[in-house]
Phi, psi and omega in degrees: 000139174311170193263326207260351148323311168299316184294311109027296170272335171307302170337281198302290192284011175269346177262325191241048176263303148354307179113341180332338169216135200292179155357274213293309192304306192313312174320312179291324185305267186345312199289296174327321168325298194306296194308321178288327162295323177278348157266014179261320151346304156323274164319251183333302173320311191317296211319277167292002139308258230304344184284313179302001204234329175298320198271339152311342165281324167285317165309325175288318188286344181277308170315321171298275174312028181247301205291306167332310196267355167266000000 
């Protein structure tokens, strides 16, 4: 989890230990959590595809220029 995603939740559980929200807001908060980890999840997975697929290109244009200069 992100520090500021974490800082965030530190947050979230100093209001409601306090009593600061009522049902519903803890409900909406939870659910945002949750959306939000999966979408930092989400994000990495993208994150490494695109470094594997960059990095599989290049390894092509260096076989190629290898092929070239022989």
């Amino acid at each position: 989890m992100s520090e500021a995603l974490t800082s965030l939740q530190e947050r979230y559980e100093s209001l409601k230990e306090q009593g600061s929200l009522d049902e519903a807001a803890q409900a909406l908060f939870a659910v945002l959590f949750a959306e939000a980890e999966r979408l930092q999840a989400s994000n990495l997975t993208l994150r490494r595809t695109i470094l594997k697929s960059s990095s599989k290109e290049s390894r092509m244009s260096t076989k190629l220029r290898e092929a070239l200069y022989e």
